[in-house]
Structures are given as structure tokens and as C-alpha cells.
Steps between C-alpha positions, in 0.01 A plus 500: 500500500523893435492589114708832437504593080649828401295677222740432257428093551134559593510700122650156299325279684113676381695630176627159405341169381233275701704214530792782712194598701377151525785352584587790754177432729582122480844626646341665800242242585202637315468158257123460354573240298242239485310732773241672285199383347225643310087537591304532195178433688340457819573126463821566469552649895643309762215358747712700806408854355118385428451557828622876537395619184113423319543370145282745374768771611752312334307482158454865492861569568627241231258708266596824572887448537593191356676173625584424882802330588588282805806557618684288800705735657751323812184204528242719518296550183337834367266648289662768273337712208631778320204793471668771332547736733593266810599159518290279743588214709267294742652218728301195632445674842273747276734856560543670172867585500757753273766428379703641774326347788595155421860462640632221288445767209715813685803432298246544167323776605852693547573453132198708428342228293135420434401092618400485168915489406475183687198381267691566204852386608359143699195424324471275179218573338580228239370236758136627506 
């Protein structure tokens, strides 16, 4: 499915509410609902990415940058981390990814959004 937004609809849909945006990404198969959880501590990380990356490592980065999500992206589940400056995904094969590399997420990355928009649109923090 090709995605083609003018700049005039590209402008209302990142000028407008979350639940236009939200609802908009739903529209073109990018749905997270119910796809995003939370890691709070190294207990909290899925036995598949123990393997590719040491608990220690994973300490450090939830002290230095805050909480790691797991994401399942088209059956495959990822690591992702916002650290300021770049946004940081690992998958269970152990290849750090961006944003752009990981073709389910092509249609989002031509938006110009941060994964992080994701985070805040399909994740309830409520729940943890």
C-alpha cells in the first residue's frame, strides 16, 4: 500500500489532536494497540533478548535513559528506548535497528515522527 499526504494533510494530521493522529496510523495499518509493554528492570526483559544483550548493559541503559519498551512489530518483538538524541531499537536476532530500517515502520518514518509518538499515542501508562 503506497501512502501519498500533501503537506497541507501531513500539517492537520501533526497539528491536530492524538486521537486524529492515532486513529490515522490505525487507518494505514500501523495499530500498537495492546503491542507495547513497559521494562522497569532487568526482570522485566523477555528471556529471547537475554541472550543478545548482558543484563548488566541493560541496567546501565535503564539508568542513564530511562524505561525500555518491548514492542511486537508484524510478530517479531523489539527492544526500543528513547535516548535523547536517537531512538534505539534492538530485535531478538541482536541488530540494533533505526527507525527507518525496520520496514513495517516506513509509512511512520515518512511522517517525520519520533517512535516515541507511538509511545505516547499506544501506550497506557495507567496499566503499570
Amino acid at each position: 500500500m503506497k501512502l501519498i499526504i500533501n503537506q497541507n494533510q501531513k500539517k492537520i494530521l501533526l497539528e491536530n489532536n492524538d486521537e486524529v493522529l492515532k486513529n490515522f496510523l490505525i487507518k494505514i495499518g500501523l495499530n500498537f494497540t495492546d503491542k507495547i509493554s513497559i521494562v522497569q528492570s532487568t526482570y522485566d526483559i523477555p528471556p529471547e533478548f537475554r541472550r543478545v544483550s548482558p543484563p548488566e548493559y541493560m541496567r546501565r541503559m535503564l539508568n542513564l535513559f530511562g524505561p525500555i519498551f518491548v514492542i511486537n512489530i508484524d510478530g517479531e518483538k523489539f527492544l526500543y528506548q528513547n535516548r535523547g538524541d536517537q531512538e534505539w531499537f534492538i530485535g531478538e536476532n541482536g541488530f540494533i535497528y533505526n527507525l527507518y530500517e525496520i520496514p513495517s515502520l516506513k509509512k511512520f518514518f515518512s511522517l517525520g515522527l519520533g517512535f516515541s509518538k507511538i509511545i505516547d499515542l499506544f501506550w497506557d501508562d495507567d496499566f503499570y
